[in-house]
ROLOLUM-543382 format. One record per residue (C-alpha): residue number from 1; residue in three letters; x, y, z. Coordinates in Angstrom, 2 decimals. Last residue first. Example, Ala and Ser with C-alpha at 12.3 -4.5 7.8 and 13.67 -1.06 7.14 Angstrom:
2
+-----+-----+---------+---------+---------+
:   k :   r :      px :      py :      pz :
+-----+-----+---------+---------+---------+
:   2 : SER :   13.67 :   -1.06 :    7.14 :
:   1 : ALA :   12.30 :   -4.50 :    7.80 :
+-----+-----+---------+---------+---------+
This chain:
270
+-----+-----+---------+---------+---------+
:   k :   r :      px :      py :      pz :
+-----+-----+---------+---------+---------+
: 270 : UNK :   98.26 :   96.72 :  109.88 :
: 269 : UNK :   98.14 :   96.56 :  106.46 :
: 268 : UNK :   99.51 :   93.70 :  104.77 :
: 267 : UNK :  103.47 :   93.33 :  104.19 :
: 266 : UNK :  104.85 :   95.29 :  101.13 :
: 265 : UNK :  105.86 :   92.86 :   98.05 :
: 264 : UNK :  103.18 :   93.72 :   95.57 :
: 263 : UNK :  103.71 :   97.35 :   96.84 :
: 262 : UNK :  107.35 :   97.13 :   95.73 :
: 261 : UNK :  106.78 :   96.11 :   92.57 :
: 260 : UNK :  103.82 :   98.49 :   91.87 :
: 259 : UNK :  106.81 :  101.32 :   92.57 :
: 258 : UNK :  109.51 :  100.10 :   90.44 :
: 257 : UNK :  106.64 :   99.89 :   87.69 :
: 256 : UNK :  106.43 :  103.66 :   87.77 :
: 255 : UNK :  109.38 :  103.99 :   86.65 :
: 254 : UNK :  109.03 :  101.61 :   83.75 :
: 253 : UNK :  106.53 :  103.31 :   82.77 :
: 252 : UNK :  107.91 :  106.84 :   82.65 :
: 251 : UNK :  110.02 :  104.87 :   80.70 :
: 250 : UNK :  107.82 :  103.74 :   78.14 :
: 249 : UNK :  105.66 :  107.00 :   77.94 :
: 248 : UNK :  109.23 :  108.49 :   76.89 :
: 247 : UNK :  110.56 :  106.58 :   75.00 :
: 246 : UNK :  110.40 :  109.20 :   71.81 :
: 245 : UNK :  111.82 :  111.87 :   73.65 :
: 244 : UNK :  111.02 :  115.11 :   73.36 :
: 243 : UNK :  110.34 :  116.10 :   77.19 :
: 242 : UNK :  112.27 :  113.00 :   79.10 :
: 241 : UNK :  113.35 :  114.97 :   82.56 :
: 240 : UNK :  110.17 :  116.87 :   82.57 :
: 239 : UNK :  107.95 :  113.41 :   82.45 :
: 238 : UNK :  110.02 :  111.97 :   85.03 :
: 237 : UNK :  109.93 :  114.73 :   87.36 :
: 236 : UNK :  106.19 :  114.87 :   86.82 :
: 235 : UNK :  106.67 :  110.94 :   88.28 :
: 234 : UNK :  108.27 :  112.37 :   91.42 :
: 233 : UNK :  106.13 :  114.85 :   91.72 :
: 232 : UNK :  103.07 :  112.31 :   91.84 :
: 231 : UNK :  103.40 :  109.42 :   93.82 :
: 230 : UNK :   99.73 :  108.16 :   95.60 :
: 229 : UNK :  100.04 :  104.91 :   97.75 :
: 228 : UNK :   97.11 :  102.84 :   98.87 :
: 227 : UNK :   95.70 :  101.12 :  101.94 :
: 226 : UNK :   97.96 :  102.27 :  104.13 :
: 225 : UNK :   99.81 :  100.94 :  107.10 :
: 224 : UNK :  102.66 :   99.04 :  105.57 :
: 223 : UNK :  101.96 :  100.56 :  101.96 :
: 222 : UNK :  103.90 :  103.96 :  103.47 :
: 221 : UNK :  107.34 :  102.12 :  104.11 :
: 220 : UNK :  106.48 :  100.66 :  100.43 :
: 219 : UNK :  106.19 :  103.42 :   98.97 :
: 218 : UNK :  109.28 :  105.16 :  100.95 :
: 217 : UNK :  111.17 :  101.73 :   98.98 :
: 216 : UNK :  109.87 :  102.14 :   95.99 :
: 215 : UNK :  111.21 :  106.24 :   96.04 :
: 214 : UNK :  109.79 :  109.61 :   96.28 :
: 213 : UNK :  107.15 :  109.89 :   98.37 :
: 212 : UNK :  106.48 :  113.79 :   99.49 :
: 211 : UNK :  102.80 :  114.35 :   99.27 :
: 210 : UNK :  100.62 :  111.03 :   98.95 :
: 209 : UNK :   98.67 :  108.80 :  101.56 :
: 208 : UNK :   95.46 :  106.24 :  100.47 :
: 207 : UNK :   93.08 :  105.69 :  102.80 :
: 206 : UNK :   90.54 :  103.02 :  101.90 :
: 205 : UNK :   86.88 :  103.95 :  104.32 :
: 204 : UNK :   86.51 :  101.85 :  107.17 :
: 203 : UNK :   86.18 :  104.85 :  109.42 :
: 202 : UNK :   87.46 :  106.68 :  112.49 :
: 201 : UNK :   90.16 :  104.00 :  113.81 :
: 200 : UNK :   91.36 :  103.72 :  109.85 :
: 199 : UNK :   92.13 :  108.01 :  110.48 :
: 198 : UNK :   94.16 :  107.11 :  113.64 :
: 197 : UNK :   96.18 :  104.30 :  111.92 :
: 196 : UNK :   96.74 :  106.59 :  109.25 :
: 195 : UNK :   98.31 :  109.50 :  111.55 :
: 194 : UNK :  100.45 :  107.00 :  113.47 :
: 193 : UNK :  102.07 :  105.10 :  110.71 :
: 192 : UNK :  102.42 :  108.77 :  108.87 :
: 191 : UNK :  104.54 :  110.18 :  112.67 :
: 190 : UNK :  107.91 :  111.22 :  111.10 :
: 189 : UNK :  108.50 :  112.68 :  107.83 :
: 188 : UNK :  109.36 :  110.38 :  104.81 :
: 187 : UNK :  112.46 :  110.45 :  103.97 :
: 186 : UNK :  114.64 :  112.22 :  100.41 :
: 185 : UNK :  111.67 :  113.85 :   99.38 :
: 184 : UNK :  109.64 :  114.60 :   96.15 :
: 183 : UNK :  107.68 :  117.26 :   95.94 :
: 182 : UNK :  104.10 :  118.34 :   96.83 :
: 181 : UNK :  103.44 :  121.47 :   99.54 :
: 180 : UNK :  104.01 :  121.68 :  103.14 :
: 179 : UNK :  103.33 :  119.79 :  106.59 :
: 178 : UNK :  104.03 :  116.25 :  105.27 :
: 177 : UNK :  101.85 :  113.05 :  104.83 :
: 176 : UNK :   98.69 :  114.28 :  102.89 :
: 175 : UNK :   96.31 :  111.76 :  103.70 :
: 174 : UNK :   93.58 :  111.52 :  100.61 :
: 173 : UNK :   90.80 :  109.48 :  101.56 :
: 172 : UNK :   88.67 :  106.72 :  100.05 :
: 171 : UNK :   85.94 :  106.13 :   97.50 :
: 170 : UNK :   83.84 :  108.80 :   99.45 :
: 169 : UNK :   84.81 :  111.63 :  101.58 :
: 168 : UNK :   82.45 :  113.43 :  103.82 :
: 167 : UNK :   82.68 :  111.22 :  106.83 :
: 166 : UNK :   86.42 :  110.75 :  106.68 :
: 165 : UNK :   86.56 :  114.42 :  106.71 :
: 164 : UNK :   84.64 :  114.84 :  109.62 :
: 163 : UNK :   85.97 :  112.53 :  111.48 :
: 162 : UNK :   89.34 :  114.19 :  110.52 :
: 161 : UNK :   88.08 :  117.17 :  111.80 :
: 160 : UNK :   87.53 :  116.23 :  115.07 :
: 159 : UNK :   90.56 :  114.35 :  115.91 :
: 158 : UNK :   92.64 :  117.25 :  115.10 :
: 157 : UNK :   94.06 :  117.66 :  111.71 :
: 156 : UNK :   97.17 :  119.17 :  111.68 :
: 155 : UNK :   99.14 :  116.06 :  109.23 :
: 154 : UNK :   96.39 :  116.66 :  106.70 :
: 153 : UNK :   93.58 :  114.84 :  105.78 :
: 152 : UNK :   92.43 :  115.48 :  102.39 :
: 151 : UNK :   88.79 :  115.23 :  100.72 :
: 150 : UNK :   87.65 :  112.82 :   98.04 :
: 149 : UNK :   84.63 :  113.27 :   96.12 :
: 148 : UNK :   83.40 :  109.90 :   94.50 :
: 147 : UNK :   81.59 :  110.62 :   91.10 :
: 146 : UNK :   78.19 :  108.54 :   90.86 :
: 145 : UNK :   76.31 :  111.43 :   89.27 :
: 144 : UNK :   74.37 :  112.46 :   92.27 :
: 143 : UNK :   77.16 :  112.18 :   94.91 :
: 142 : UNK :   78.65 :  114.46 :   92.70 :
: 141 : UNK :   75.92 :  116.98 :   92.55 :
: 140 : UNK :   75.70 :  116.53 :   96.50 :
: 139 : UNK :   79.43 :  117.34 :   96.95 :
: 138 : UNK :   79.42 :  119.94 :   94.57 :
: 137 : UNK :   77.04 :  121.83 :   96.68 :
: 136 : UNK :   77.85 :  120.89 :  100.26 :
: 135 : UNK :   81.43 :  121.72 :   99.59 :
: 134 : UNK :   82.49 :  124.57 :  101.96 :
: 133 : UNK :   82.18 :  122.40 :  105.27 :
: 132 : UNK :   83.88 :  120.00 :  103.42 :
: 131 : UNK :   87.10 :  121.97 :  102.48 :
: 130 : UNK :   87.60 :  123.06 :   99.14 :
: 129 : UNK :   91.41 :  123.74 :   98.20 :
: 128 : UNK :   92.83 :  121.01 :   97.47 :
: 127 : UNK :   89.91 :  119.39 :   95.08 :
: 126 : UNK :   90.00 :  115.58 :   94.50 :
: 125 : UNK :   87.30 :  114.53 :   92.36 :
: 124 : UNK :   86.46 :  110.39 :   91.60 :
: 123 : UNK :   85.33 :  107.97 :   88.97 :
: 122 : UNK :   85.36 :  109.76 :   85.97 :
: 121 : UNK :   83.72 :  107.86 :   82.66 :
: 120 : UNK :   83.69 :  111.02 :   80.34 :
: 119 : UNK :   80.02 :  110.73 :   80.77 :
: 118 : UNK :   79.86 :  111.05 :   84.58 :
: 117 : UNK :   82.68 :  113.49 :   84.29 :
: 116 : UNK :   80.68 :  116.03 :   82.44 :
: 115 : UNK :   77.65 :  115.35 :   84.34 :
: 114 : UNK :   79.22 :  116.36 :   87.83 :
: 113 : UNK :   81.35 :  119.44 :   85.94 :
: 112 : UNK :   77.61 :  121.03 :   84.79 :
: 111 : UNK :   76.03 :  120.59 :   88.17 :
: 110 : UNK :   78.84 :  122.14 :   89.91 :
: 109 : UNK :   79.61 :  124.55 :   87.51 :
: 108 : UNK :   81.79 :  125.42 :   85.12 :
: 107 : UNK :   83.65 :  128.32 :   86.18 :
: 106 : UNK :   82.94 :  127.33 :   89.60 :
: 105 : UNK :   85.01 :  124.15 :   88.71 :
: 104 : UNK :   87.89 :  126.08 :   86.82 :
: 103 : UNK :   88.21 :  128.10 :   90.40 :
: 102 : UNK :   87.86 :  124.97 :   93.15 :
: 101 : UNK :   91.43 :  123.42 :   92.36 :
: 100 : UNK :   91.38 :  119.93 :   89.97 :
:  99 : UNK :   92.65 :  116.67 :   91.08 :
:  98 : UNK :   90.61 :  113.91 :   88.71 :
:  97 : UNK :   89.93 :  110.50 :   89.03 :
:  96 : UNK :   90.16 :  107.86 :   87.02 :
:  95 : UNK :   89.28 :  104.11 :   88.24 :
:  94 : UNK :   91.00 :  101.83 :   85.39 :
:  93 : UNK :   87.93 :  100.13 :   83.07 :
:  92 : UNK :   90.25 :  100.98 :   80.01 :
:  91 : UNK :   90.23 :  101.75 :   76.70 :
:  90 : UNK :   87.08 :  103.94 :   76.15 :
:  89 : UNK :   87.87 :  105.19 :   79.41 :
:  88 : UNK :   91.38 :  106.85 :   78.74 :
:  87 : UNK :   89.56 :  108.66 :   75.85 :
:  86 : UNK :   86.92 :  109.93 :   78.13 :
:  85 : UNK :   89.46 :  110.88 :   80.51 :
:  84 : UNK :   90.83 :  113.01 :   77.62 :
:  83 : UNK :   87.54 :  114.71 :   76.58 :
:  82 : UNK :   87.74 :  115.49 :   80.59 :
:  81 : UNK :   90.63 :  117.28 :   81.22 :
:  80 : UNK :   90.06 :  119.23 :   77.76 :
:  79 : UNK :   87.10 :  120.54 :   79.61 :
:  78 : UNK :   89.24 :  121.16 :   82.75 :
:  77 : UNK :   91.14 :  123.56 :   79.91 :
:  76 : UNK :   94.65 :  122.59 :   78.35 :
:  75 : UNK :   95.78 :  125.19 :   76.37 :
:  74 : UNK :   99.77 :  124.33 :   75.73 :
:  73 : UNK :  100.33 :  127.43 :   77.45 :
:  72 : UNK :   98.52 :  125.88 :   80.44 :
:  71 : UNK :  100.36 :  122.64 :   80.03 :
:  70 : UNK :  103.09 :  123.89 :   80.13 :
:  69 : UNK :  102.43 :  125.99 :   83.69 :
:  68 : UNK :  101.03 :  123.52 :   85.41 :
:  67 : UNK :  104.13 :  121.15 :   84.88 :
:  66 : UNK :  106.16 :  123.93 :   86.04 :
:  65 : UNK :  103.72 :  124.36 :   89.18 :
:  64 : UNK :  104.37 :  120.33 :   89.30 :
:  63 : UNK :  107.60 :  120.15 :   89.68 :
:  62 : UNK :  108.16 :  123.48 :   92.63 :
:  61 : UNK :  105.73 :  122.44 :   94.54 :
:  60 : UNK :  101.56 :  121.87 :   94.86 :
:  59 : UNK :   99.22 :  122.64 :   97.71 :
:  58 : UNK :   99.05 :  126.70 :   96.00 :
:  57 : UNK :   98.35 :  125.27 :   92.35 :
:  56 : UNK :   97.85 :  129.39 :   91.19 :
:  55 : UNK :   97.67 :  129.11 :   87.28 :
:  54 : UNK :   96.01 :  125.60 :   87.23 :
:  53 : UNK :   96.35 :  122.58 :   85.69 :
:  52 : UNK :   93.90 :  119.78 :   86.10 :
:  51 : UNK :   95.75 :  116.45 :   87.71 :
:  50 : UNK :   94.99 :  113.13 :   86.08 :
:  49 : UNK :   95.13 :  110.63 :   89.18 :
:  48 : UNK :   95.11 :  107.05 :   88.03 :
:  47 : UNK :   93.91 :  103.96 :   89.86 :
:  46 : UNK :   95.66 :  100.67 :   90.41 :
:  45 : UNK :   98.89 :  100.73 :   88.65 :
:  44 : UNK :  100.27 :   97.07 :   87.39 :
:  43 : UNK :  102.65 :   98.47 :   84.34 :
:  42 : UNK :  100.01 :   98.27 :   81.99 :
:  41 : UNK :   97.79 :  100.50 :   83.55 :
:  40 : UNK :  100.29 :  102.86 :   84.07 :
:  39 : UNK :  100.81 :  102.55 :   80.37 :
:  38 : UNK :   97.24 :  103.40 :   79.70 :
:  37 : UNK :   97.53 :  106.50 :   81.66 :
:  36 : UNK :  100.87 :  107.53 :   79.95 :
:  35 : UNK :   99.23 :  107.05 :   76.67 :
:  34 : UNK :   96.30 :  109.51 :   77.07 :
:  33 : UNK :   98.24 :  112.03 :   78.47 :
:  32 : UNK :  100.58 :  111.39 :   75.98 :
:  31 : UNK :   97.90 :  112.31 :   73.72 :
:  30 : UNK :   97.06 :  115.58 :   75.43 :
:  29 : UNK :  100.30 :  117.12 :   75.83 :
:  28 : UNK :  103.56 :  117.53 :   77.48 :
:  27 : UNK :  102.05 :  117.82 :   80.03 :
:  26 : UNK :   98.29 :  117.88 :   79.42 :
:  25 : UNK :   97.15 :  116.29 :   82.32 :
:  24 : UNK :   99.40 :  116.91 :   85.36 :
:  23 : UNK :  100.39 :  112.91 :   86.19 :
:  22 : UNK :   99.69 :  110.87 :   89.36 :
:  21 : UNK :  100.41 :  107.31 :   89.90 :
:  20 : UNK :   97.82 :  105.67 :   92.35 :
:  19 : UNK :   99.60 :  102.17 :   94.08 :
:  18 : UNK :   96.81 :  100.39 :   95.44 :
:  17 : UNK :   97.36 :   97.42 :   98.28 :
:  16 : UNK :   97.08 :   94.15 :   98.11 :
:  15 : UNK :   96.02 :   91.72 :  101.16 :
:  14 : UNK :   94.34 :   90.00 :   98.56 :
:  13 : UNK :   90.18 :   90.56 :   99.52 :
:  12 : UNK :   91.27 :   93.79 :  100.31 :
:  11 : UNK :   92.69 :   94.49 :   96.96 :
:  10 : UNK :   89.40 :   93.61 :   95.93 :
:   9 : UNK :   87.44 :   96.07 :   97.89 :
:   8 : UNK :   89.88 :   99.05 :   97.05 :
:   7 : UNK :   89.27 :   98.29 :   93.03 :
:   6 : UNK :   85.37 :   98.03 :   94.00 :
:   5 : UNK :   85.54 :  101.37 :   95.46 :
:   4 : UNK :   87.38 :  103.24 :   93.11 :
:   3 : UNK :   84.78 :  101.17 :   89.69 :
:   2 : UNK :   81.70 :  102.75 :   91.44 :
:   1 : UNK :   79.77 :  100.47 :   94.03 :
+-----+-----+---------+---------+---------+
């Protein structure tokens, strides 16, 4: 059991549920990278998703293709991912896990990107834009290494397919709960309760939903049904908004705080 599974099991035991703040590594910079992960930590977050940036982030919106794009001319590599994960580890046992598009992992390699992240302490991959039927080989050098590869579930998945992506993913699985890109929304679309309770009918695997929440309260909406709760643009909002600022790991903290808070309080899953 790698350190994303156990952190599902026990909030199981509780009735909790795992909020999963995600930032675009390298924006502004590699230490606050660092710091903003261990202040997540701090603030009650369960896992962390450090997102790789890339030139052509075709799931992702308007927030985080700007975030991308700093921290591309700031050269951050996957490789400089990684040496920061590592740094994240030797602090803290949090479950890491990294959102990177196929290209910079061809570049490297299946085999090669598997042992990198075993020894920077990785727990999990989530890659957009490989679909299981096209990720037999990184799957298996993953599965190899210990890493958890986690595939996403869209709203236009028919029955079928999400069988078979709750059969390929491991740790748990990535709903995406809009028809679009990432960003921040002012409501939830329609028909998430449904979705998730469909995918927990196929498997006992976590699922965790992301794309689109924006607020405590939409987390907690979303923590009624799910197992966990990914915000991401939202939070890159947060980080844009307070560029240069000395407070800033502190009160991108304190944001994401608001949203642990109102998991702790959400009813248990149903």
């Amino acid at each position: 059991m790698n350190r994303i599974e156990a952190c599902f099991a026990e909030l199981r035991r509780h009735g909790g549920k795992a909020l999963i703040p995600y930032i675009t590594a390298g924006d502004p910079d590699g230490p606050t990278t660092v710091r903003l992960a261990l202040e997540f930590e701090k603030r009650g977050a369960d896992l962390v998703e450090l997102g790789v940036p890339f030139s052509d982030p075709l799931a992702d919106g308007t927030t985080i293709q700007r975030a991308s794009q700093r921290a591309l001319e700031g050269g951050t590599t996957l490789r400089a991912v990684l040496g920061w994960a590592g740094q994240i580890r030797q602090a803290s046992q949090i479950p890491l896990v990294l959102m990177s598009y196929v290209n910079p992992l061809l570049m490297m390699g299946a085999g090669a990107f598997a042992a990198a992240a075993r020894e920077a302490g990785v727990d999990g991959l989530i890659v957009p834009d490989l679909p299981p039927e096209e990720a037999g080989e990184l799957l298996a050098a993953n599965d190899a290494a210990g890493v958890a590869t986690i595939f996403l579930a869209a709203p236009t998945s028919p029955p079928e397919r999400l069988r078979l992506i709750a059969e390929a993913s491991r740790g748990y699985i990535y709903y995406v709960s809009l028809k679009g890109v990432t960003g921040a929304r002012a409501a939830l679309p329609g028909g998430v309760r449904d979705a998730v309770r469909t995918l927990r009918a196929l498997t006992a695997k976590p699922v965790a939903v992301g794309f689109g929440i924006a607020t405590p309260e939409q987390a907690a909406e979303v923590a009624a049904v799910a197992d966990g709760v990914i915000v991401g643009s939202a939070i890159v909002d947060q980080v844009e908004r307070l560029r240069g600022r000395a407070d800033l790991v502190e009160q991108v903290g304190v944001f994401v705080e608001g949203f642990v808070r109102a998991l702790r309080l959400a009813p248990p899953v149903a």
